[in-house]
N, C-alpha and C positions, 0 to 999 in steps of 0.2 A: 675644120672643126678643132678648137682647141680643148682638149680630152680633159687637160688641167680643167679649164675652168666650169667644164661641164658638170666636173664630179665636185667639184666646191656648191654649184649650183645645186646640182640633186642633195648635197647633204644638207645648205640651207633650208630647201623644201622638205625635209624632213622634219629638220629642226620646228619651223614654220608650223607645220599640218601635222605633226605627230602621227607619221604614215605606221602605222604598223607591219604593213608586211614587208618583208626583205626583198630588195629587187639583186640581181646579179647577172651582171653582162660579160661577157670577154671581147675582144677588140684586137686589131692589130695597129701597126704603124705605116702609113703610107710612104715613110721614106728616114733613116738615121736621123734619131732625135736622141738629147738624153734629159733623163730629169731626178730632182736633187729635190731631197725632204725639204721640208718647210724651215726647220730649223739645224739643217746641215751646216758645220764648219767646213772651210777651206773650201765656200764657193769661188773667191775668184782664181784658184786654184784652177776649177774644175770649167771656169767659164776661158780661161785662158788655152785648156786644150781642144774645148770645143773652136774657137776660134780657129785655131790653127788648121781641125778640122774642115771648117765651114758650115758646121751643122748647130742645131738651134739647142740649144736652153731652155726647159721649162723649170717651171717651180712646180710639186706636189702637194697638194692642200694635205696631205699624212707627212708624217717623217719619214726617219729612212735616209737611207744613202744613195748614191749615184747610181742612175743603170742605164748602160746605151739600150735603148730600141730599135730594131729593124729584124730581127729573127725571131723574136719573142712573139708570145700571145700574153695582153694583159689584161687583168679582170678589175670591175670596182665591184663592193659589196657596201650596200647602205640599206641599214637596219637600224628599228627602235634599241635603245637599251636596253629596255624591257621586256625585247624578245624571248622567248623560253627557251632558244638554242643554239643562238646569236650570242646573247646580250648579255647583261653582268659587264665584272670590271672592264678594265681591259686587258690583262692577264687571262681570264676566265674565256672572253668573247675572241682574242686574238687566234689561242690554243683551235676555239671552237670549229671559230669560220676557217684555219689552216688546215686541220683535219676535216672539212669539209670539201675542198679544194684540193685537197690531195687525193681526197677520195675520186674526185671527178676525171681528173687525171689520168690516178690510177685503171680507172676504166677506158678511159677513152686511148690511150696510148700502151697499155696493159703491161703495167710494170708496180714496183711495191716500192713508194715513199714511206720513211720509216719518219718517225718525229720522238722528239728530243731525245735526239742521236748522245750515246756516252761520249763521244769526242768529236769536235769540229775544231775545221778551223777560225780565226779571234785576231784577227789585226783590227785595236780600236779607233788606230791612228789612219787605217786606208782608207779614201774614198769613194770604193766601189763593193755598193751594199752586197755581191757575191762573194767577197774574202770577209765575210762578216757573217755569222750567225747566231741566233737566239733563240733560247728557250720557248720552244712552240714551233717552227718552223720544221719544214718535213723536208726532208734531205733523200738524194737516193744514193743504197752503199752497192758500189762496187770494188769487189778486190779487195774487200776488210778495209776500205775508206771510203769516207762518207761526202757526197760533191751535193752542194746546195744547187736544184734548180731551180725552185720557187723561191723569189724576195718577196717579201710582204712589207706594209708600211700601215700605220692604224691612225686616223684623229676621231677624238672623243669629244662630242660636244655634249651640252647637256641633255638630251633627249633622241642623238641617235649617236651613230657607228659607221665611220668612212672605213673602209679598209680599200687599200690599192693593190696590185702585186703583179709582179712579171712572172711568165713563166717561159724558160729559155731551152726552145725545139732546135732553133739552127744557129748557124754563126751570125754577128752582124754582117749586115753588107759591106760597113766597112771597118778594118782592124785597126783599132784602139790600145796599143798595151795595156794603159792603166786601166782598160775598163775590160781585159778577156773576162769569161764566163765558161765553167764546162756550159754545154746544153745537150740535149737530148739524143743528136745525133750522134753522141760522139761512144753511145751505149746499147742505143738499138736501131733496128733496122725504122727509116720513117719510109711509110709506101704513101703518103697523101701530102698535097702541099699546105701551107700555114695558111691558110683561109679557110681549107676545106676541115680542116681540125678544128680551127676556131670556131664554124658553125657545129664542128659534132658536140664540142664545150656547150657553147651555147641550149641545145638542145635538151644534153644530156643534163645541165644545170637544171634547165626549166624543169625538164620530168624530177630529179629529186627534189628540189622543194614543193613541188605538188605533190609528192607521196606523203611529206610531209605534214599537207594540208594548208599550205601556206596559194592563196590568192597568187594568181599568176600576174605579176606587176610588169607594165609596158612602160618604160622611164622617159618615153619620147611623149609620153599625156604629162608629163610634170614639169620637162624644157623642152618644149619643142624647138626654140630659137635653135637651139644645137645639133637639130635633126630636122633639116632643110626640105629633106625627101621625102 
């Protein structure tokens, strides 16, 4: 399954059907991938380390910057624009959906992302979107410094809201200089492995946006081509 083109697919059938309710999944990688915003500089840059690696290249239907995959859990969110807690600009929806997602986090691994941290760090020229952060993004401080484990990435179409974003538990499988990551382990104790978190995300996702009162959305009735099983 290519994850890329699923979530270009799902935000098309948005686009398309002007689905109103927000669906949100989290997912993992079956094996070291990395993937680069849609309108990222210095990809042959970034396709020249992958090579040497031997691991693949996608492209992200959101922006954003480079992130390896293999330790991480990552989520899509696709929602109308005119969602009430979603939606608005994308300033307004980005903020939204990231304090949403940290929230989930924060529960399901029980720790406090803080968001738009007084100081991070801001290398514009590197490209690996965790030596990069932005206003809205929820960071976690330890030792009176702030380490980004959530990257997020957003595209806006006319009538809905991709959002994409890693979230970084373990190390990758395998080490990258240009592309380290703190991640999760490296702050608290993990007692479950990354699948088993992945479905508690999952889960814990579904129950809050039904609190919410938002329709429980099953994304595999909208592409099933991408969900075989």
């Amino acid at each position: 399954m290519d994850a890329m083109q699923r979530d270009q697919d799902l935000l098309a059938y948005y686009e398309q059907f002007n689905q109103l309710s927000p669906c949100l999944f989290f997912y993992t990688w079956a094996s070291p991938s990395i993937t680069v915003g849609r309108i990222q500089s210095n990809k042959d840059y970034i396709y020249s380390i992958a090579n040497k690696h031997s691991i693949p290249v996608l492209e992200r239907p959101s922006g954003g910057k480079a992130v390896l995959h293999g330790g991480d859990i990552c989520y899509s969110f696709i929602t109308n624009i005119q969602d009430s807690c979603f939606g608005g600009t994308m300033q307004v929806s980005f903020r939204a959906i990231n304090f949403f997602i940290a929230s989930l986090v924060n529960s399901v691994f029980q720790i406090q992302l803080i968001q738009e941290p007084s100081a991070c760090k801001l290398h514009n020229a590197d490209p690996n979107c965790f030596r990069h952060s932005i206003i809205g993004e929820a960071l976690l401080q330890s030792n009176g410094l702030n380490h980004k484990i959530i990257g997020s990435a957003q595209r806006m179409g006319s009538q809905a809201i991709l959002q994409q974003g890693s979230i970084q538990v373990f190390p990758a499988p395998i080490s990258i200089p240009e592309f380290e990551t703190c991640n999760l382990s490296e702050f608290i104790q993990l007692k479950s492995n990354l699948e088993e978190y992945c479905s508690e995300l999952n889960q814990v996702a579904n129950d809050a946006l039904v609190q919410r009162g938002y329709v429980n959305v099953d994304v595999r009735q909208f592409v099933p081509h991408h969900f075989p099983c």
